[in-house]
N, C-alpha and C positions, 0 to 999 in steps of 0.2 A: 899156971903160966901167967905171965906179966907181960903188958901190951903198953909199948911207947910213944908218947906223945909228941910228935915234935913242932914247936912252933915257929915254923922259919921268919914271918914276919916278925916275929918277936927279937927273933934273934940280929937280924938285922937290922933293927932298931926304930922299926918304925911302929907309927903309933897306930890302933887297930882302929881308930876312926880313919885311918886312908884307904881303908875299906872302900869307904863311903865316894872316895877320890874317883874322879871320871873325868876323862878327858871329853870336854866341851867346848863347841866352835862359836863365834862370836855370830850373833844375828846378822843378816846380809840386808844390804839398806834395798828398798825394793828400787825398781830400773828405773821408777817414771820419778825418783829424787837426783836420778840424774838426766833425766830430759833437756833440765837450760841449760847444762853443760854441755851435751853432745849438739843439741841446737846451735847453741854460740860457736863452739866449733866448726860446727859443718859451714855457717852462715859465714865466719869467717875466711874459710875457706873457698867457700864460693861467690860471697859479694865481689872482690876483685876482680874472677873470671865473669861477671855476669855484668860490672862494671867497662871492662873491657868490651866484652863485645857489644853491650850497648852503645860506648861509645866507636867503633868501628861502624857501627851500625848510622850512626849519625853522620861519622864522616865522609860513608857513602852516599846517604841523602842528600847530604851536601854540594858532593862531587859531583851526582847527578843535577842537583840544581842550579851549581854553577855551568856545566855542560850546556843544563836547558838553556838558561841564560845565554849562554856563547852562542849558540846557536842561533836563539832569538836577535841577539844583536847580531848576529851576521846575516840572517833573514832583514831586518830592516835596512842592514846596511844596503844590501842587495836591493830593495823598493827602492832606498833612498836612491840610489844609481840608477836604478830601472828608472824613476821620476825625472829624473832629470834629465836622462836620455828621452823621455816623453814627453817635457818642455819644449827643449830644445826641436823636436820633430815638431810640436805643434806649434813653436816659434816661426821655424822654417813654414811651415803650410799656410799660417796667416800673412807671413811676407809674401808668399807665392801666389795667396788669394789679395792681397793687394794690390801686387804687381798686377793680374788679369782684370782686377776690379778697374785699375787705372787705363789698362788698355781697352776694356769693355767701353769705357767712357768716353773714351778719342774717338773709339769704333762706332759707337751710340750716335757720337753727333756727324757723325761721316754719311751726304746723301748722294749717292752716284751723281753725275752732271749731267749723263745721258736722259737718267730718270725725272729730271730738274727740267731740260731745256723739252723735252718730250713734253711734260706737265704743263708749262707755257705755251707750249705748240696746241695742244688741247685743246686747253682755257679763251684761245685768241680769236674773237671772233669771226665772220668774214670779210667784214668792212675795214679789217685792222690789220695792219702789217708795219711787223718788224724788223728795222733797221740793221740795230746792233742791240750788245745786250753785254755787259760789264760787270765785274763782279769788284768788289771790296771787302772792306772788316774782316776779322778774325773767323774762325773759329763759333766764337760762343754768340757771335752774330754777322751772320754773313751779306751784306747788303749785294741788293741786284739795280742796276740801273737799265731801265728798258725804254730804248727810243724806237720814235717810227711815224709812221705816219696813217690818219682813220680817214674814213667818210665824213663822219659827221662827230660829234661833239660824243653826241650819244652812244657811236659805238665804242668812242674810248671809253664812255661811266659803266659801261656793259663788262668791257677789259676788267677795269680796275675790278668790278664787284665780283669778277669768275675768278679773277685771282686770292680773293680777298676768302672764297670759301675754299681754296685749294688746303689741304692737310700738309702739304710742303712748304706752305709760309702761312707768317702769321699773319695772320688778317687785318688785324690793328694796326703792322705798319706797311700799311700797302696804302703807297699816299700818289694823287695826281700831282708830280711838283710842274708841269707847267703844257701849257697847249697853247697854240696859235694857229692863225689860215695861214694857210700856205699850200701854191699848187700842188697835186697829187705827183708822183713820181709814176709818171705813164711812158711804156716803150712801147714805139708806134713799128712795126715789123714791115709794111708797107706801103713803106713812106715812095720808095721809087716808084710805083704806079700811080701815086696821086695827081690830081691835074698840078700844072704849075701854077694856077691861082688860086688852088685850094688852102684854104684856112683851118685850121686845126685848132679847135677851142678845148684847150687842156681844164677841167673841172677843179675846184677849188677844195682840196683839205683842210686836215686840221695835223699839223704837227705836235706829238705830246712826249715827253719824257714823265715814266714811271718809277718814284722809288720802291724797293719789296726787299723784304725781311725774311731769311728761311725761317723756321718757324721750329723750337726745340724739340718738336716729338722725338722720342729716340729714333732711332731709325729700325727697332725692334719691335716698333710698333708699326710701320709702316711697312711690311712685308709685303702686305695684299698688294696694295697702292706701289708699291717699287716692283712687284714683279706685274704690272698689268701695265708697267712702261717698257717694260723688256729688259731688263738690267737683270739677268739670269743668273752671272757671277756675284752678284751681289747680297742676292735674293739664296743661293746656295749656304753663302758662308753664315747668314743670317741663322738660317733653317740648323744649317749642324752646328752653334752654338748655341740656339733655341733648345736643341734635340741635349747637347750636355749638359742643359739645367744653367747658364753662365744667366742666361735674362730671368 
């Protein structure tokens, strides 16, 4: 029996080293040769978005610190108004406190007249009596002119020196401007009983005119002293501007 060979690759023309043929894949480049490519990508990818919101991000800080700012400057503006609203108040209160200062001062030199002619009534000794009693000068000096008629010489130097310690005038111008004899000013009550050859030997004075000076003490100081003349209204309005702190 005969056994047949058949060689198909033969036949079909190929050569028996294709045997040896094998299909083979190309080596694969390992991942991390493509690292700065997917990096570069993603980065590109994501700088823009990360750009953006940084910047959004900014222009809220921004927004907020101009806000701050607005606010700030309407905070000042508002002192600045509030200031000058507080000026003005303390403008007003010092002209207010001028104005009382000026009237405090008129009021200061003002000495009741009851309290005045009471003080010379005091003062006056008993050999001295007073005529009349006249006022002059302003204000910031008020002169007193006091006439009348003494006993003796002595009791008018008596006058002038008890005037002259009074706290209602100043002492310094409390001057004798002039004295002479002259009869006493005597009323005789029972004249129609006397016999009709009776004689009547009227005793001899001295006639003197006084000039005097009130004297600046404020009259805020003079409290005690004006109300132990009895000048009550005086002495009141004194006490409750004493009592609001004005002296």
């Amino acid at each position: 029996m005969y056994s047949l060979d058949v060689n198909f690759l033969k036949d079909r023309g190929l050569d028996a080293t294709s045997k040896a043929a094998t299909l083979t894949e190309k080596p694969k480049k390992p991942i991390t040769d493509k690292l700065p490519i997917l990096v570069g990508a993603i980065a590109a990818l994501l700088l823009p978005a990360a750009t953006f919101g940084y910047l959004k991000k900014i222009e809220a800080k921004q927004a907020a610190a101009e806000k701050s700012i607005q606010d700030i400057e309407a905070e000042i503006a508002s002192v600045n108004n509030q200031n000058q609203k507080i000026d003005q108040l303390k403008s007003q209160v010092q002209a207010i406190k001028q104005e009382n200062q000026a009237l405090v001062g008129v009021f200061e030199k003002i000495k009741p007249w009851s309290a005045i002619l009471q003080e010379v009534s005091d003062r006056t000794p008993p050999g001295v009596q007073i005529d009349s009693l006249t006022q002059s000068g302003s204000a910031e000096g008020i002169q007193l002119a006091i006439a009348g008629t003494a006993r003796s010489y002595d009791d008018i130097n008596d006058f002038v020196l008890f005037l002259q310690r009074s706290p209602f005038f100043n002492g310094q111008k409390i001057t004798l401007n002039g004295a002479s004899v002259a009869p006493l000013s005597v009323e005789i009550t029972n004249q129609d009983d006397l016999p009709e050859n009776a004689s009547i030997e009227i005793p001899q004075g001295v006639k003197y005119t006084i000039g005097a000076q009130l004297s600046n003490t404020p009259a805020s100081k003079l409290i005690r002293e004006i109300e132990s003349k009895g000048s009550v209204g005086m002495v009141t309005r004194l006490k409750i501007l004493e009592h609001k702190g004005v002296f």
